[in-house]
Structures are given as structure tokens and as C-alpha cells.
C-alpha positions, 0 to 999 in steps of 0.5 A: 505461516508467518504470526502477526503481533496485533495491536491490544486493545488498549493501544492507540493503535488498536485494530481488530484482528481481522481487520488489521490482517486483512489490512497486512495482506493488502500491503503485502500485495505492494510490490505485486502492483508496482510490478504489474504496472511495469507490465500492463500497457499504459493507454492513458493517451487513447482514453479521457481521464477524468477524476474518478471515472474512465471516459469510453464507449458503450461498447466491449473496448480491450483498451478500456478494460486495460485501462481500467485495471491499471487504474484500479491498480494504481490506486491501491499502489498510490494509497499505500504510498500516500498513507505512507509518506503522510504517516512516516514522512522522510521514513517511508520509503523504509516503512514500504520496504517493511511492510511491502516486502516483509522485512523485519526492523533487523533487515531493515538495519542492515540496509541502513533504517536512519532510526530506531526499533521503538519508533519503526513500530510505532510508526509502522502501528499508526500506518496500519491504523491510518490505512484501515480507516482508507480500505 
């Protein structure tokens, strides 16, 4: 099993350990949902969105249930992602290549991450901070 670095708890960073597992695992579900949302059939025509809920009828409806799962997944993906462009801006793509798929700051280098080892941590720190406060 693959040994996280935790943030001390002197770090502006800190997150306890459970958590900040807990929240390493959700990312590392990322590239599941994009995945998933390729697959799953979009019935965003057949039903009335609105805000928060999902407009259908009393009754057992396939349809909704689809749409409720693509939802559901959608706004895991879409947390991810805002929480990642908000915290590392023009970095982000790089930061979800990181935290999404693994990748370490030196496999992030050969694919051509426009900054440096120091900062990458710190902002991928913040990130995980940031995102434990939204999960």
C-alpha cells in the first residue's frame, strides 16, 4: 500500500490523518467518474433539472434513477475540479494529473509541470485542505 505524507499539525495545512485519507481516496475516484460519465447515458432531455433536485414522478422510473446517478456523479467530478482550478489556477489540470491519477511531482516533470517541487506540494496541501472543508 502506497504510504501518504500527512500534513503535521503545525502546518497550515493540517488535516487529520483520517480525514486527509479519507479525502486522497475521494480524489483518487476522479478518474473513475469521468469515465463513468462517458458510459452512463445522459437523460438530461427526458428530465426537468432544477438546482439541487431532480423533477420526476412517484413512480420506480429507470430513467431518473440514471439520472440521478449521473448527477450524483457529476458533482463529486465537478467538486474536484472547482476545488482545483479555485486552489491552483492555471495549475490545475497538472494538480488533477496528481491527485487523480497518482502521479508523483517527478512524473509530473516529464510530462512538462511548468513549476517547481516546492510549490506543487504546497498547493496540492491547500487542495486537499480546501477540499476536506467541501466533502
Amino acid at each position: 500500500m502506497t504510504q501518504y505524507r500527512v500534513p503535521k499539525k503545525t502546518s497550515k495545512y493540517y488535516v487529520p490523518e483520517q480525514v486527509y485519507l479519507t479525502v486522497v481516496h475521494f480524489c483518487r475516484q476522479y478518474p473513475l467518474w469521468k469515465a463513468e460519465l462517458e458510459i452512463i447515458p445522459n437523460t438530461q432531455k427526458a428530465i426537468d433539472y432544477s438546482h439541487d433536485t431532480v423533477q420526476t414522478s412517484n413512480q420506480s422510473d429507470q430513467t431518473a434513477e440514471i439520472a440521478m446517478d449521473r448527477k450524483m456523479i457529476s458533482d463529486k467530478k465537478d467538486l474536484v475540479e472547482s476545488t482545483a482550478r479555485e486552489v491552483a489556477g492555471v495549475l490545475a489540470e497538472w494538480l488533477l494529473l496528481g491527485v487523480g491519477h497518482g502521479l508523483t511531482y517527478y512524473q509530473l516533470v516529464d510530462k512538462g509541470i511548468p513549476c517547481g517541487k516546492d510549490m506543487y506540494y504546497d498547493i496540492r496541501r491547500k487542495f486537499y485542505f480546501v477540499l476536506s472543508k467541501r466533502i
